[in-house]
ROKE-187311 format. One record per residue (C-alpha): x, z negated, y. Coordinates in steps of 0.2 Angstrom, whole numbers, padded with zeros to 4 digits, always signed. Each point is the difference from the previous one (the first is absolute). Layout:
// residues N
XZY;...
//
This chain:
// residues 229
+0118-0017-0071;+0000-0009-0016;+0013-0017-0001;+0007+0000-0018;-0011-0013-0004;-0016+0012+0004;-0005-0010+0014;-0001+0012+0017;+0009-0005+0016;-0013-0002+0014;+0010-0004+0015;+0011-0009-0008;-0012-0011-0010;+0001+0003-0020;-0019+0004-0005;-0007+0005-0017;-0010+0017+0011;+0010+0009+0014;-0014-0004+0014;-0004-0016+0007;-0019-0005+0008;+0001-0006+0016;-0016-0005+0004;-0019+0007-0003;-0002+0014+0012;-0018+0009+0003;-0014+0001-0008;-0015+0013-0003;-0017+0000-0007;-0012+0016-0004;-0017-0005+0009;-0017+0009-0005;-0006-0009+0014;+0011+0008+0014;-0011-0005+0016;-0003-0017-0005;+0017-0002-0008;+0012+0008+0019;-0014-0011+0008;+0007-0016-0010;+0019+0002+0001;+0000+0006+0018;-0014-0004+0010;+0000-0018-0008;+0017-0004-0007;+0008+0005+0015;+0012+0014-0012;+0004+0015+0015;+0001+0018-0005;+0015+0011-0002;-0004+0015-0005;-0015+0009-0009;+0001+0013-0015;-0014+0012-0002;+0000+0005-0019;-0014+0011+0003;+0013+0013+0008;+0007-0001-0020;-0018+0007-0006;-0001+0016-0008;-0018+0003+0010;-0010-0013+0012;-0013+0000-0014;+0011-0011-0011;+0002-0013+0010;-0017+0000+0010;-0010-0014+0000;+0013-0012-0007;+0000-0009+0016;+0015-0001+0012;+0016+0012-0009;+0013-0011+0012;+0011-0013-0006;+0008-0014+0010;+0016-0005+0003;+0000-0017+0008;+0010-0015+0005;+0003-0016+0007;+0019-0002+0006;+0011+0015+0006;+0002+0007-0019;-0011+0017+0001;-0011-0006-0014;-0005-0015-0009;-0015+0004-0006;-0007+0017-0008;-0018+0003-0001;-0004+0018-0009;-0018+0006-0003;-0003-0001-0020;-0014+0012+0000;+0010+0014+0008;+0017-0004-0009;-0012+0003-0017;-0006+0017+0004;+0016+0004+0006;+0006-0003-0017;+0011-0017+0005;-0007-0012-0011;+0005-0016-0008;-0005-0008-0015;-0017-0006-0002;-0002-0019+0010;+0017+0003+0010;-0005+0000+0019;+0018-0006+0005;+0010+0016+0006;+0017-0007+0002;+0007-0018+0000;+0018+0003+0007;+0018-0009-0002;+0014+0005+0013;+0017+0000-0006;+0017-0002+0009;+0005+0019+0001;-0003+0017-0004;+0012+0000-0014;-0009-0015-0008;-0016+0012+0001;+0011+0016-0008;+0007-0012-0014;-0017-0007-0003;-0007+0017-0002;+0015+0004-0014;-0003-0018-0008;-0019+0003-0003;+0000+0018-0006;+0011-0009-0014;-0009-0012-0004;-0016+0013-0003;-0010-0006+0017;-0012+0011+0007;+0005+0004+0016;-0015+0010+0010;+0014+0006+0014;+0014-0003+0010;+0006+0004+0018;-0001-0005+0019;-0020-0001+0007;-0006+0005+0015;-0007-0009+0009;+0009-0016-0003;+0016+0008-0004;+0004-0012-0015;+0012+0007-0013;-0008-0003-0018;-0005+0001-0016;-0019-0004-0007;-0001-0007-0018;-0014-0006-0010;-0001-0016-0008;-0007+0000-0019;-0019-0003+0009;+0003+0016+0010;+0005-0010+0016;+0008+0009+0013;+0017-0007+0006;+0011+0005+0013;+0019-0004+0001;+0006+0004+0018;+0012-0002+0014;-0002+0003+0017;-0015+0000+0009;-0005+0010+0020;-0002-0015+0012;-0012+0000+0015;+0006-0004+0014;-0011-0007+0016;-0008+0015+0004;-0008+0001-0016;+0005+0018-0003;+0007+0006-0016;+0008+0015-0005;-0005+0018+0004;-0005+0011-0013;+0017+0013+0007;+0008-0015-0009;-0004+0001-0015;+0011+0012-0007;+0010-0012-0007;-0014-0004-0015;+0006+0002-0017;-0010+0005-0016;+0015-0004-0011;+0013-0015-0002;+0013+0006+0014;+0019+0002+0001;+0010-0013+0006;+0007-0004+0012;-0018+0002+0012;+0005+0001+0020;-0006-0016+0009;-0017-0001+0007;+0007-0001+0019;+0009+0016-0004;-0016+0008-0005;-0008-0006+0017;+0018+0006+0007;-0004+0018-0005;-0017+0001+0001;+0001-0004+0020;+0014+0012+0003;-0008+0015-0010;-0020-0003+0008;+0003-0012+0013;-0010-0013-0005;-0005-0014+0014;-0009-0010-0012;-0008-0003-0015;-0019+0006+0008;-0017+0000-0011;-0001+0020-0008;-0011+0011+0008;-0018-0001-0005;+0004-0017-0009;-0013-0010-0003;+0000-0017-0003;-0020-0004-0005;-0007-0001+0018;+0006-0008+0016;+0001-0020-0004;+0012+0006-0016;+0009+0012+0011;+0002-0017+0009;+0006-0010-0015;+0013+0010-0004;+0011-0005+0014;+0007-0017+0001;-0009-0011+0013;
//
């Protein structure tokens, strides 16, 4: 809500927009150079797998995607947030009709905000102002609630709260989970993430957070890096 004055009240800080940043959250690039580019972040910078999406299951026949090099992206990290860094493969995302503007490989530069109402207001604030907005929701994997807007050279921002955390068994979230994904801006008030966990166990009697069957993680020695040492 507005003060008279126009300035919003975030937390009980006066501030001329009703969200405040944070920090810099994660980061993610569209490679051409998939191999090369997984081998650079994980195998040499030491960045650890969480989870892998396969955008070839989005394609509308194996022949639009073929020979476009590995469909998988990556979603890694360094700490116990699920992902820091995103690495998507260009070539795949561009015949799968993803594009961005020509000379943009960055696929989202990321700012996390003190609650999900700052992210609901946020949403509100830049539809006023005439701010493309490419969507909002809660993703999975990650579950980070958001919005994506572009910038005026077409780069990707994310405003976000919340983030999955990995704990020492390197496991994230299974995919029974992730009912709790939105594709639109949700109502609030959310339930809390323990309470999601809460349910989850009771209704499928969940013992952890296991690797999905038939997941693959690029070969054995990524398998490998995906868990904390």
């Amino acid at each position: 809500m507005p003060a008279s004055n126009g300035a919003f009240n975030v937390g009980g800080v006066l501030l001329r927009q009703p969200f405040k940043i944070r920090r810099l959250g994660h980061f993610g690039f569209n490679l051409v150079n998939m191999d090369e580019g997984v081998r650079f972040y994980v195998d040499l910078l030491g960045f650890r797998i969480s989870d892998v999406m396969d955008y070839s299951k989005r394609a509308k026949s194996p022949d639009q995607v073929a020979g476009l090099g590995d469909p998988n992206g990556y979603f890694t990290r360094y700490g116990t947030d699920h992902h820091a860094m995103v690495l998507f493969p260009k070539r795949v995302r561009d015949a799968l009709g993803r594009s961005e503007k020509p000379g943009i490989t960055v696929n989202q530069i990321t700012w996390q905000v003190g609650s999900l109402q700052e992210v609901g207001e946020g949403i509100k604030w830049f539809r006023e102002r005439n701010i493309k907005i490419q969507r909002s929701g809660r993703d999975m994997p990650g579950s980070n609630w958001h919005t994506y807007l572009f910038d005026p050279d077409g780069h990707q921002n994310e405003l976000y709260y919340g983030i999955e955390q990995i704990g020492w068994n390197g496991h994230s979230k299974p995919r029974v989970m992730y009912d709790r994904g939105f594709n639109e801006p949700p109502p609030l008030p959310q339930i809390s993430e323990q309470q999601e966990c809460r349910w989850h166990f009771a209704a499928a009697s969940l013992q952890d957070c296991a690797p999905r069957a038939g997941q693959s993680f690029r070969g054995e020695s990524r398998s490998r890096r995906s868990i904390l040492p």
